[in-house]
N, C-alpha and C positions, 0 to 999 in steps of 0.2 A: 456386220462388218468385223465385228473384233473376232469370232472366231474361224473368219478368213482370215485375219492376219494372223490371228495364230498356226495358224496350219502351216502359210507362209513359214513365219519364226521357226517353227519345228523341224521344219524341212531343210531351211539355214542352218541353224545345230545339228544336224544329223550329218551336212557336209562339211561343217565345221570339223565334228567328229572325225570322220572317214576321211578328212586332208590330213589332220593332225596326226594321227597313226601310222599316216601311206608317208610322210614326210619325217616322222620320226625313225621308220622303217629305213629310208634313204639315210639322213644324216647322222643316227645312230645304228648304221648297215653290220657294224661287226658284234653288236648282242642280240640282235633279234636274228642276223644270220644265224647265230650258234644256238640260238631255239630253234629253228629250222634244222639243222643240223643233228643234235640230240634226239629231236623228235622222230626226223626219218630214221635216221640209223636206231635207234629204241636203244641206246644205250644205255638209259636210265631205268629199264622196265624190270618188271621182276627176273631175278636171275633164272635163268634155264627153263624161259614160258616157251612153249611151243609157236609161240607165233612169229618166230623171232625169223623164220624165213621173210617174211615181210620187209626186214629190213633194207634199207634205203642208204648206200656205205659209199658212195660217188659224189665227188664235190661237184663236178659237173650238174646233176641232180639237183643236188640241193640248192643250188646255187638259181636255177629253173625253177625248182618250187619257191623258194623267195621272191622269185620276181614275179610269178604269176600270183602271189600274195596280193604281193602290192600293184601289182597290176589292178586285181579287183577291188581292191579299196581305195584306190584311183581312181578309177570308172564309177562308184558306190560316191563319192563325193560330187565328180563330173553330172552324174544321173539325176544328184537332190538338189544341185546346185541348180539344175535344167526344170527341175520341178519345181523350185520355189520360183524359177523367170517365169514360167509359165501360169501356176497361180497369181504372182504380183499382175500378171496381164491381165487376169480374168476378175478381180478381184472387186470390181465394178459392176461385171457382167448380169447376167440370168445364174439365175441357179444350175439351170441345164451348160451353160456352155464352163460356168467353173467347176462344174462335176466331169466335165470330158476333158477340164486343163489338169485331171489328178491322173493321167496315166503314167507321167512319168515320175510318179512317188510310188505306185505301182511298180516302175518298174528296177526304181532306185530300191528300194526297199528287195525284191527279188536280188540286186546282184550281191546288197549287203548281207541278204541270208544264204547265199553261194558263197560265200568268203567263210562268214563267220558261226554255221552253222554247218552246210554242208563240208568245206573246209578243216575247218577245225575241230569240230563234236563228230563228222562220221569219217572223214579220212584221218587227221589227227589222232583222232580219241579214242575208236575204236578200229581202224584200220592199224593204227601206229602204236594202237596201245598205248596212248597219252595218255590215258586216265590211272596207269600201272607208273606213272613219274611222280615221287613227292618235290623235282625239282625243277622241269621241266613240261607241267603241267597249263595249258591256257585255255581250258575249259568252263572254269568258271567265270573266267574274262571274257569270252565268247557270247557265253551262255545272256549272260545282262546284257551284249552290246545287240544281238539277234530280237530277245525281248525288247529293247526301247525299240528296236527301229517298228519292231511290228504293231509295238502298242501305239506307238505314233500312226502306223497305217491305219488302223482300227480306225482311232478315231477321226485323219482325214477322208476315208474315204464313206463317213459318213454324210448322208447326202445332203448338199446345201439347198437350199430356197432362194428367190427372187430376193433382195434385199428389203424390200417393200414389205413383204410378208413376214419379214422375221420376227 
């Protein structure tokens, strides 16, 4: 039982995480917009890189990639928050029916790595050339929030047993 409930917990921190960001996103909307902003237009990047056609110079835009941000780190909190009701449900169960209550930390965990991996480490970072910003850089912030979530998956979607057996 305890490390059902920890998986539970885990999966409550992880939407804890992905509200707190998506909410900080909202109510501090005009510095995280201007990292949005920086980042597409690449106005930080090395001076006269070739990649600078890429650039992204439309508020309209930016303004669409912020909210599809925080779109998906809304849905990334909605998904773990769906995950841990659904473990707390099964948390009783068979080992078979609480290993089938882990899909949707599978799939919480999938949207958190579309955000803050696919998002920001290949469109950000190498699309946009974030990794060319010493000011304007959130790759390394990424980079940790992608690893806990998966390291977290690892280890729930290791398989449970009957509680009887444990």
């Amino acid at each position: 039982m305890t490390s059902r409930l920890s998986k539970i917990i885990m999966c409550l921190c992880l939407a804890a995480f992905a509200f707190l960001v998506a909410f900080g996103n909202i109510t501090d909307y005009g510095s995280n917009y201007a990292f949005v902003q920086h980042v597409l237009s690449m106005d930080t990047t090395f001076p006269g890189n070739k990649l600078m056609y890429r650039a992204i110079t439309s508020p309209a835009l930016w303004t669409a990639g912020y909210w599809l941000i925080i779109i998906g780190e809304g849905l990334t909190c909605v998904l773990f928050l769906i995950a841990a009701w659904h473990l707390w449900q099964a948390r009783n169960a068979s080992g078979e029916t609480f290993n089938e209550a882990k899909k949707f930390v599978i799939i919480g965990t999938t949207m958190g790595f579309l955000v803050w991996y696919f998002g920001f480490m290949v469109i950000g970072g190498e699309w946009f050339a974030m990794w060319q910003s010493s000011t304007w850089n959130g790759q390394e912030a990424a980079f940790k929030f992608y690893m806990t979530m998966l390291a977290v998956l690892i280890y729930v979607i290791q398989p449970d047993r009957d509680l009887r057996q444990s």
